[in-house]
C-alpha positions as CSV (number, residue, x, y, z in Angstrom):
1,X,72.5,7.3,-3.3
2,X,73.1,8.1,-7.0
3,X,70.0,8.0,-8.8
4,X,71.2,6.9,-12.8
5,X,69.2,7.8,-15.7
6,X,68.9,4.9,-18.3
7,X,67.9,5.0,-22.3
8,X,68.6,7.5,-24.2
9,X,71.5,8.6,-21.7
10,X,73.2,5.4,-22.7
11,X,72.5,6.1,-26.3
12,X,74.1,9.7,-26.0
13,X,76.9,8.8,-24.5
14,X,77.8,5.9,-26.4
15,X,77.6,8.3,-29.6
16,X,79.7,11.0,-27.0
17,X,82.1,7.9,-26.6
18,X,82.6,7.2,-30.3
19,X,81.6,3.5,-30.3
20,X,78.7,3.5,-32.0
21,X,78.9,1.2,-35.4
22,X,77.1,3.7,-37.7
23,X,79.1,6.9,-38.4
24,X,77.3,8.0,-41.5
25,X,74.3,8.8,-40.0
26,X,73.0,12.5,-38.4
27,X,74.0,12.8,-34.6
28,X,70.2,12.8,-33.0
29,X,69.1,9.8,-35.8
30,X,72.5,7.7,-35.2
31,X,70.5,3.9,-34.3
32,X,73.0,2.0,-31.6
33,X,72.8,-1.6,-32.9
34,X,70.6,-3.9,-30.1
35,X,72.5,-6.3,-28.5
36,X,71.0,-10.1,-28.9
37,X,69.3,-9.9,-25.4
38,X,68.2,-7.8,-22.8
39,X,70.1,-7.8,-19.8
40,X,73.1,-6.8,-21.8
41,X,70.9,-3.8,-23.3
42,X,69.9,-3.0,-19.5
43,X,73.7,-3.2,-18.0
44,X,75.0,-1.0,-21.2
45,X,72.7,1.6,-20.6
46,X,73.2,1.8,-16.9
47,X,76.9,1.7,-17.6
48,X,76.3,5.1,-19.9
49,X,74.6,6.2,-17.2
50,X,77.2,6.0,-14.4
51,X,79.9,7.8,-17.7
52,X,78.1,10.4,-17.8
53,X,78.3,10.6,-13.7
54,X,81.6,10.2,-13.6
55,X,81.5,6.9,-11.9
56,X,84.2,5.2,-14.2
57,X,85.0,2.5,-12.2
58,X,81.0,1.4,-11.8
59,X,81.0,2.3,-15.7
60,X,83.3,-0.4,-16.6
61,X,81.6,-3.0,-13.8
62,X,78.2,-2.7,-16.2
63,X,80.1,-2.9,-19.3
64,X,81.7,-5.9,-18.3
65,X,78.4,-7.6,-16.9
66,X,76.8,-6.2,-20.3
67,X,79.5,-8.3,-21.9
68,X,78.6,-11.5,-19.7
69,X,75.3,-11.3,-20.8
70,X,76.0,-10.6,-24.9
71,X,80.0,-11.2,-25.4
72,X,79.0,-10.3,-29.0
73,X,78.0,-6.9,-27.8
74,X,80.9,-4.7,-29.7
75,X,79.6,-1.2,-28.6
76,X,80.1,-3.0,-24.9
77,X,83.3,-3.9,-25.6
78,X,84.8,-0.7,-27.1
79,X,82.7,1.3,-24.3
80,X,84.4,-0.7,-21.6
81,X,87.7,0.0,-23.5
82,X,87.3,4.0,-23.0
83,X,86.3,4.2,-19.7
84,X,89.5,1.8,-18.6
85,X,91.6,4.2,-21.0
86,X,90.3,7.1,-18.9
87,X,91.7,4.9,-16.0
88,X,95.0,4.9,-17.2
89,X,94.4,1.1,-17.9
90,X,95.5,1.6,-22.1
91,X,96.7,-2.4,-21.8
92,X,93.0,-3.6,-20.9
93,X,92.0,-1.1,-23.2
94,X,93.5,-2.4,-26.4
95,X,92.1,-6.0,-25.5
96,X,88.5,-4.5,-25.3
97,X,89.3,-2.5,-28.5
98,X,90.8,-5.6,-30.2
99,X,87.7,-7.8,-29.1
100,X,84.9,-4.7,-30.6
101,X,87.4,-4.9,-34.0
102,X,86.8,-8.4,-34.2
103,X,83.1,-8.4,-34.1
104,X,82.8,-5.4,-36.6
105,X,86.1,-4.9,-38.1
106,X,84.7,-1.9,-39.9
107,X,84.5,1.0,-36.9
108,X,87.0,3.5,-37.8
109,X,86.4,5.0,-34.1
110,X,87.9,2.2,-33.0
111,X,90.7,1.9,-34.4
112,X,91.6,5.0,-33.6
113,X,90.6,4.8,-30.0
114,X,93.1,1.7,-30.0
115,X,95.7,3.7,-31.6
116,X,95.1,6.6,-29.0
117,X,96.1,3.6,-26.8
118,X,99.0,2.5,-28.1
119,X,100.1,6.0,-28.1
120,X,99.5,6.3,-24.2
121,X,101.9,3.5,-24.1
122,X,104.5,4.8,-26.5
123,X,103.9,2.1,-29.1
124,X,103.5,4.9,-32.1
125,X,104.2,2.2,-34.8
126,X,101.1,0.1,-33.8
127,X,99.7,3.9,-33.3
128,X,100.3,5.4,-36.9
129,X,98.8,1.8,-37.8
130,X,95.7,2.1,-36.8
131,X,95.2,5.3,-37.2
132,X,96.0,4.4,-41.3
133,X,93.0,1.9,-40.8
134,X,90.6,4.3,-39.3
135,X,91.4,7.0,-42.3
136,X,91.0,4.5,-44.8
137,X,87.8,3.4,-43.7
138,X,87.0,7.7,-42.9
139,X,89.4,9.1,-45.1
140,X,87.6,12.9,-43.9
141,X,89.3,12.2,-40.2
142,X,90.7,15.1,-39.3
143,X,91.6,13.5,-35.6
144,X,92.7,10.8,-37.4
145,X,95.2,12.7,-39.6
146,X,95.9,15.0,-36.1
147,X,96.7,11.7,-34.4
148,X,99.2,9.8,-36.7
149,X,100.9,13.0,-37.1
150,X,101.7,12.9,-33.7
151,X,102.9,9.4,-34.2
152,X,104.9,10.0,-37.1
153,X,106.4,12.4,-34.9
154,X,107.3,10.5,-32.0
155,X,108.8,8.1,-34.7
156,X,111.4,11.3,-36.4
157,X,109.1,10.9,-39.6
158,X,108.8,14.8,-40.3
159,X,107.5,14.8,-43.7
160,X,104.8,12.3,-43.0
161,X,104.0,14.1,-39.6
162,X,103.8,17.8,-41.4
163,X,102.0,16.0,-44.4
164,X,99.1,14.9,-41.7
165,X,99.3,17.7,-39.5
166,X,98.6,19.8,-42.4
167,X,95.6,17.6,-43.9
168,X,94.1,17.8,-40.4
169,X,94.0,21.2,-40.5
170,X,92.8,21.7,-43.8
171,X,90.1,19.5,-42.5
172,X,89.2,21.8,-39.8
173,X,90.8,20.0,-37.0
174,X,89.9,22.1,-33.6
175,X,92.1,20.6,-30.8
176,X,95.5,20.7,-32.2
177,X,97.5,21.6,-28.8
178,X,100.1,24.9,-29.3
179,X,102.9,23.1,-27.9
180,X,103.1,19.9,-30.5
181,X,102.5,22.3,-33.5
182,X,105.3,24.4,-32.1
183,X,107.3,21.5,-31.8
184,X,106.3,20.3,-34.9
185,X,107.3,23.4,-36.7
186,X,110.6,23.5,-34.8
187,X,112.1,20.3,-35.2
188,X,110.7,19.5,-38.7
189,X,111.3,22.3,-40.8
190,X,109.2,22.5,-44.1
191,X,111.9,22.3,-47.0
């Protein structure tokens, strides 16, 4: 039997996730915003808990009772929506993402966890949107300027892609895969 630690597990992985509604704040201090009861506060954090097992399926089972219980719980929704992207279910995804957007329309994680979504699904022009949203409203995004890059590749847009891949890096940028910046380099030659 898996024994699942809840509280400040569910807290650390929901800042791990990158759905947590305050991003100006230190790491260890970052406050995740209380849900309006609860049973949704109890089924969150247990759902955390089984993330940071592994168990991605039981995961997404909490988030979705968390939801039942608050289904004005954004960090619930947009939690949900990662672990069924890890599933390789991007199309559920977006409508969790969509849902967390509409209750606090000012997360620029996720709008880029949506784009990352519509990326997985080759839709780059909804991609390169809202990544655009999630660097206006955290214009130091490095993963966000990494991310529509990759987009603007995918859509020919060479000067837009170099322009972002560039800004990324000058932003410090640490997971830039070898293979796309070759690529980059190679097919869109700086004139």
């Amino acid at each position: 039997m898996k024994k699942l630690f809840i509280g400040v597990v569910g807290i650390m992985v929901l800042i791990t996730l990158g759905c947590s509604t305050t991003n100006s704040v230190p790491l260890a201090q970052t406050p995740v915003p209380p849900p309006t009861n609860e049973m949704a506060l109890l089924w969150f954090e247990r759902g955390s808990a089984y993330v940071q097992a592994g168990d991605l399926e039981d995961a997404a089972k909490d988030f979705t009772q968390a939801i039942n219980a608050d289904p004005n719980y954004a960090d619930a929704y947009c939690s949900r929506g990662l672990v069924l992207g890890r599933l390789g279910k991007h199309e559920q995804a977006i409508g969790d993402f969509t849902q967390a957007l509409a209750l606090n329309p000012k997360n620029a994680g996720v709008y880029a966890d949506r784009g990352a979504a519509y990326g997985y699904l080759g839709q780059h022009a909804l991609a390169i949107s809202d990544f655009t949203q999630a660097i206006a409203l955290n214009p130091n995004s490095a993963g966000g300027y990494y991310n529509r890059s990759v987009g603007y590749f995918a859509e020919k847009k060479c000067s837009e892609a170099l322009k972002d891949m560039r800004r990324a890096q000058d932003l410090g940028y640490q997971k830039i895969r070898q293979g796309f910046l070759d690529k980059l380099k190679n097919d869109c030659p700086e004139n």
